[in-house]
N, C-alpha and C positions, 0 to 999 in steps of 0.2 A: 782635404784628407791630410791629416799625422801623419809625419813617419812613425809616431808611436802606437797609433793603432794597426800599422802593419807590421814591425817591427818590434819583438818583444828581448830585454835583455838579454834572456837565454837563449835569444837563439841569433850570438854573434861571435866566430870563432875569431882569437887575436893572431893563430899561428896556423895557416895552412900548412899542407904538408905537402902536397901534391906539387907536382913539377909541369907539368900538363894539362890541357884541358880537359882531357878525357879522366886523369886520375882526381883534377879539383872535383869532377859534375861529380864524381864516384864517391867521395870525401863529402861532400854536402849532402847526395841523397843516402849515403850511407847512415849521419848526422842525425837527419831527420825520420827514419827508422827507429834510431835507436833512441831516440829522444818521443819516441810517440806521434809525432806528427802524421806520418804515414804508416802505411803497413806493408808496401810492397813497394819497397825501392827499386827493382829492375825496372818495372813499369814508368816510373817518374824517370830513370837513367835515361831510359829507352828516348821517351819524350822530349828530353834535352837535347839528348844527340840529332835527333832527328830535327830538331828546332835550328840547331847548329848546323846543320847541311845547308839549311836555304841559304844563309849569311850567318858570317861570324855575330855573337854577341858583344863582341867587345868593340867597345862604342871609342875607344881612345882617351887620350891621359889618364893610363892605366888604370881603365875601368872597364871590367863587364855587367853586362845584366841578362847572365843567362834568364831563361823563362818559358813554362810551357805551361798547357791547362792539364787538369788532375781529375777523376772522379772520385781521388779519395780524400780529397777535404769538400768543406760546404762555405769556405770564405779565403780571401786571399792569405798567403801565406809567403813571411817572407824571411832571410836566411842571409848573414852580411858576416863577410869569410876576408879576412886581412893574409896576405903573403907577402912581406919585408921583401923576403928574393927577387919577387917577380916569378910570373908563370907563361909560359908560352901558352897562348891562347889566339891566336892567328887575327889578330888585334886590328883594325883598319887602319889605327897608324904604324904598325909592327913594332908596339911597344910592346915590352910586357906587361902584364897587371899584375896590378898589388891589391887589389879591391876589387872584391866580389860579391854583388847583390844579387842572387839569387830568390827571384819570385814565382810563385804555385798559383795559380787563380784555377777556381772550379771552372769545372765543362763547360757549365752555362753561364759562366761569366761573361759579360756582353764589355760597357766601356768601362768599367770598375777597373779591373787591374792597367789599363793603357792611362791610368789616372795616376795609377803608386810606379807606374814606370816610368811615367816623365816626370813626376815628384824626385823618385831616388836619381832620375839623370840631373837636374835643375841642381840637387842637392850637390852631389860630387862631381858637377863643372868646377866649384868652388876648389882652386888651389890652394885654399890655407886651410880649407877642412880637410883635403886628403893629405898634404901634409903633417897636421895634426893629427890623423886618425894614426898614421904611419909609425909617428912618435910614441904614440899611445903603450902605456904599459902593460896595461888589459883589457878585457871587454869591458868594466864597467868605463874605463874613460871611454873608449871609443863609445858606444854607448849614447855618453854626457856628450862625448862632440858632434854628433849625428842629430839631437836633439836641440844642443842649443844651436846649430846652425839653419836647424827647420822650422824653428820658435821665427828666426827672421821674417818669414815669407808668411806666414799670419795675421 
């Protein structure tokens, strides 16, 4: 699996705005509303949060990967949100994140999405790519860095 087939240019924010975890998950499912993706963001919020109770998503060196399952797409869906600041996100190392991949896999998604979740974790262990992404000017470089670092493992 691509990150480029789960991952489409449009849909990589360069500047969160959220300070929190609760306002990032609101800021991405917001996002994908308004972008067509979904049509009923409370539902997907809902789903996050409640993802987020069992254990934090945020896996450490400032990365999360929130993720829940959806009935309202029919293939994985995924959603990669950059915060410069840092966000509070109750992080396993109690960093903050700067990087947020947010993925959506349908109801009946079985191991398909546990494929693009350890793909995007594999992906940003990489310290010069989140460095890079960090630097990054806009979404299309982050983007181009996301990509050419996942061309590696091909």
């Amino acid at each position: 699996m691509k990150i480029s087939e789960i991952l489409k240019k449009d849909f990589i924010i360069a500047n969160l705005t959220g300070k929190d975890k609760a306002s990032v998950l609101l800021e991405l499912t917001d996002f994908l509303e308004k972008n067509g993706a979904i049509k009923d963001k409370e539902a997907l919020h809902s789903a996050l949060i409640d993802r987020e109770k069992l254990g934090s998503t945020g896996i450490g060196e400032n990365v999360a990967i929130p993720h829940a399952k959806s009935e309202q797409i029919d293939q994985i869906l995924t959603l990669f949100g950059r915060s410069r600041e840092g966000i509070e996100f109750d992080s396993l190392d109690k960093k903050p994140v700067h990087y947020v991949c947010l993925v959506v896999a349908p109801t009946h998604s079985t191991g398909h999405h546990l494929k693009a979740l350890a793909r995007i974790a594999r992906l940003l262990k990489n310290k010069d790519l989140r460095d890079n992404i960090l630097k990054s000017q806009d979404e299309n470089e982050i983007y181009t860095h996301l990509l050419d670092e996942d061309a590696k493992f091909i």
